[in-house]
N, C-alpha and C positions, 0 to 999 in steps of 0.2 A: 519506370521502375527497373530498367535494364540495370544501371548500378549497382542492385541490390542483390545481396544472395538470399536466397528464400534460408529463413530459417525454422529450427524445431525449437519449441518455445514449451515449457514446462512451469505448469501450475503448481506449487506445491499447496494442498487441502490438510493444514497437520496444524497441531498445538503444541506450543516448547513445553518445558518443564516449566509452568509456571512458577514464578517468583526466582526465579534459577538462573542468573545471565550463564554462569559455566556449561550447566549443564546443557541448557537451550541452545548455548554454541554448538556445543559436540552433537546436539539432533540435528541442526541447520546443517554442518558439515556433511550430517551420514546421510541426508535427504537430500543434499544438489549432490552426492559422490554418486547416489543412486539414480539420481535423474540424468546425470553425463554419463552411465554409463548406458544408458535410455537412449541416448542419442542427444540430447539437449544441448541447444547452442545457447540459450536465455533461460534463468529460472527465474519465478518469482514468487517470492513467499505472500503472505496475507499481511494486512493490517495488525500492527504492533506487535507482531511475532516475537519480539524482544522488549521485555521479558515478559510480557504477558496484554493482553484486552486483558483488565480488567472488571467483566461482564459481571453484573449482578449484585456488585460492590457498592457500597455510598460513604465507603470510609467513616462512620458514622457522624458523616454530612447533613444536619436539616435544617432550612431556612433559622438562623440566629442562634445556633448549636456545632459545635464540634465537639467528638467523645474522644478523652485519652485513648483506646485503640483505635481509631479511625486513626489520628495521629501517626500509632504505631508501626500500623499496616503502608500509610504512607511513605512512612520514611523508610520501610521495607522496598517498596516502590522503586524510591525515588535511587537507593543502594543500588538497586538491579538495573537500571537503565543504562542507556549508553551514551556516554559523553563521545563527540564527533570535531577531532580525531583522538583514538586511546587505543588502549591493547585489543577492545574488541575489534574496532573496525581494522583491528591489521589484520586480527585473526579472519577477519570475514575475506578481507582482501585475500588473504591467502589460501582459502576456499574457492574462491574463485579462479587465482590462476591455475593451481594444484588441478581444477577442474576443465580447464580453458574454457570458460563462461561466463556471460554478462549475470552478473549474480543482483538482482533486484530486491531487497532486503527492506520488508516493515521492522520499524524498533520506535519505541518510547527513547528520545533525545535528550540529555539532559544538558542543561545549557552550561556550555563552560565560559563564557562570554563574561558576561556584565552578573550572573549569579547561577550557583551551581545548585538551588532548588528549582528553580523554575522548568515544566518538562512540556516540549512537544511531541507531537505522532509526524512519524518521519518519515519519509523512503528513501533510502539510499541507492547509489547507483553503485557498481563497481564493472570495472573492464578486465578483460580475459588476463591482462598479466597483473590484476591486482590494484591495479589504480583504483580510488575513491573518486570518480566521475562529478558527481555533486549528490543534492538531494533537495527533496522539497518539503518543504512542512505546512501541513495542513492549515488552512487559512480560515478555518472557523471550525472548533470543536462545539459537536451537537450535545445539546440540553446538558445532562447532566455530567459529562466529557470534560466538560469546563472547570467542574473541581478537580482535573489533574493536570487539564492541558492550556498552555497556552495559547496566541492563535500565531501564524505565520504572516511573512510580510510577501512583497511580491517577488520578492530578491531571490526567492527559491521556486521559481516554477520554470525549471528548464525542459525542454525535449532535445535529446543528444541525437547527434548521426551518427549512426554505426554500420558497418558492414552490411547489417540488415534491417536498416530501415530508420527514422527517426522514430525514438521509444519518449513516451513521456509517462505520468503518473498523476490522477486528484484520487483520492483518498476516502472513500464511502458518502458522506452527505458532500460532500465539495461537488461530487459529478450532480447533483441537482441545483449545481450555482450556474445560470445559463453563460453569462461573461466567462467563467474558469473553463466553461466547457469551451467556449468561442476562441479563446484562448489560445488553445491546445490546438484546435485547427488552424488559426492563422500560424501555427508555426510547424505547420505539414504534417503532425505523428501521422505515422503509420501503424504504427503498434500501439493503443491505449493499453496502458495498464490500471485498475479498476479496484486495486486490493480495499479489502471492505470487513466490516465485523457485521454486515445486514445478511440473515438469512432466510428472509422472508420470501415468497412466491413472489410478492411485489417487485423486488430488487431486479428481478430478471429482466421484467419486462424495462429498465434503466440500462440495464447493459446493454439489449438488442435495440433503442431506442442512441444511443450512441453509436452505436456501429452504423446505424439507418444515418442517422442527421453528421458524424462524420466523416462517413465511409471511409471508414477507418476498419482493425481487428480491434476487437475489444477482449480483453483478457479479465475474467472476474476471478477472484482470486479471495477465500476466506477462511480460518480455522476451523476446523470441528472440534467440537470440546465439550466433555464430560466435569459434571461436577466431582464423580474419583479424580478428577485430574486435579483439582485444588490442594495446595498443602493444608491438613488440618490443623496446622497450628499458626493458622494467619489468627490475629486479633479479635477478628471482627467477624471469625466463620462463621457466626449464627446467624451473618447478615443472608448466608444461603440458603437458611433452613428450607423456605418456600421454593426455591430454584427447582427445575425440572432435573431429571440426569442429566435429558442431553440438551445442553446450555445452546451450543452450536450447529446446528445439525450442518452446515455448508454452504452448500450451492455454487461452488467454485464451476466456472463455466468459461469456454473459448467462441466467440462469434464472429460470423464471416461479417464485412463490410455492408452486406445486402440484410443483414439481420440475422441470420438462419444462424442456426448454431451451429459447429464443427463438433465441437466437444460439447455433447451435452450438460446439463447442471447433475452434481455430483453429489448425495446428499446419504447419510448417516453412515462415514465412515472416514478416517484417513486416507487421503489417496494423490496419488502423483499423475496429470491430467498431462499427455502428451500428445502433439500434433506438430503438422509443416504446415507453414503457412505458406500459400501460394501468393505473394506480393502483386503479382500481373492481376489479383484479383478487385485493390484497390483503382486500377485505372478504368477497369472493367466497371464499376459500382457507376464510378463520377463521368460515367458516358452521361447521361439523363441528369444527377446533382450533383453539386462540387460547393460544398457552404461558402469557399472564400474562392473560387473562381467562376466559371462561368455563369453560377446561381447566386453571386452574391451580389449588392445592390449598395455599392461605394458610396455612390452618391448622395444615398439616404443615411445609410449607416453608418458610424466609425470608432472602431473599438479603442478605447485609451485604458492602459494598464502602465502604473507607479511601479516598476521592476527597479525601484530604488532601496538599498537597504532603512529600514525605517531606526532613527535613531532613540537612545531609552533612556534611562536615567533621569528625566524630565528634560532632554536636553531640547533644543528650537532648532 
């Protein structure tokens, strides 16, 4: 790890303005200007921070029914998200150099491709002078996720090298796909990144359960979020009526390679979660296990991943 500069690496624990791409920029801007001035060399926001999880919603979705406002609330949705590349991701780019920081950015994606309804859960990468690094899109949206998301192919699950380490990203239920996880370790990360909408006590024990199997840092990374935080004049508010306040209570959390937390789990509040990661601490773990060196078992086993763009349209 001698290569590497140890970096400070910054969890952002917040909720945008839901349904707001504007305004949810200018919170994203004011929360990594305040995490660099923290000291932060990496931030990274939660799962679909742009422009919203939309937790607790069914858009009034039920098995052989859709209602005029579910529709409505939809296409409100689908207005706020971010097409990749557009004026948001310049603006994000620009967040980041402005800041000099690997800016690691959740958004709902809207595809400008082959159809500009169809939306994924994304993470973006960006580099310290602004660059758009790549991104990956979530390769299987959970249970009910599916009436907004589409799934991803393999063409976007990169880990980047950077100054401070190889960073990569799966995305809340992805990390309990054993292959996605395997993955990620055959291509060295050192930094998992873990952003997630689960705030359950369960989920923890996933994050320290990754850091153990790939002795790796595991970064959790998720919103808190109050039902005040909804706009009342979405469509379909009443779908909250039964919703608790606090929708999100957190659990954003940083864990050492050997499991043990650094930064503990963060829970009923917004908060910007900051630490240095000692990288000497990943060779230190894989003295005793190293999943894809000297504890792995080639002979038996052989990982095969389709990192081919998957083509649509019906085409062959």
């Amino acid at each position: 790890m001698k290569n590497y500069k140890n970096p400070r690496i910054a969890a952002i624990q917040a909720a945008p303005i839901l349904f707001d791409i504007e305004e949810s920029l200018e919170k994203a801007a004011t929360l990594t200007k305040e995490a660099a001035n923290m000291g932060a060399d990496i931030v990274v926001f939660p799962e679909s921070y742009l422009p919203a999880y939309p937790r607790g919603m069914n858009f009034g979705a039920i098995i052989g029914s859709r209602t005029e406002s579910g529709r409505k609330d939809f296409t409100r949705y689908v207005e706020n998200s971010v097409i990749v590349p557009s004026k948001e991701t310049e603006f994000l780019g620009k967040i980041a150099k402005e800041n000099d920081v690997y800016l690691i950015m959740g958004i709902t994606e809207r595809d400008n491709e082959w159809s500009d309804t169809t939306l994924y859960c994304t993470v973006l990468f960006f580099a310290p002078d602004g660059t758009l690094l790549g991104k990956h899109r979530k390769l299987k949206p959970t249970a009910s996720e599916r009436l907004i998301w589409g799934e991803g192919d393999g063409s976007t699950m990169p880990v980047f090298d950077t100054p401070f380490g190889k960073i990569g990203a799966l995305i809340c239920w992805e990390n309990y796909m054993p292959l996605a996880r395997a993955n990620m370790y055959a291509k060295g990360v050192h930094i998992y990144l873990a952003p997630t909408a689960d705030a359950r006590e369960s989920w923890q024990s996933t994050l320290r359960h990754i850091a153990m199997e790939g002795r790796c840092f595991v970064i959790g990374v998720n919103q808190y979020v109050t039902k005040s935080m909804y706009p009342d004049n979405l469509a379909c508010y009443s779908e909250l009526d039964t919703a608790p306040e606090e929708m999100s209570k957190g659990g954003s959390a940083i864990v050492h390679p050997l499991g043990e937390y650094i930064v503990e789990p963060c829970w009923g509040k917004e908060e910007i979660l900051l630490t240095e990661l000692d990288l000497d601490q990943i060779t230190n773990a894989k003295f005793d296990f190293d999943p894809v060196g000297h504890y792995a078992r080639n002979d038996v086993f052989q990982l095969q991943v389709n990192e081919k763009k998957q083509k649509v349209r019906g085409e062959l």
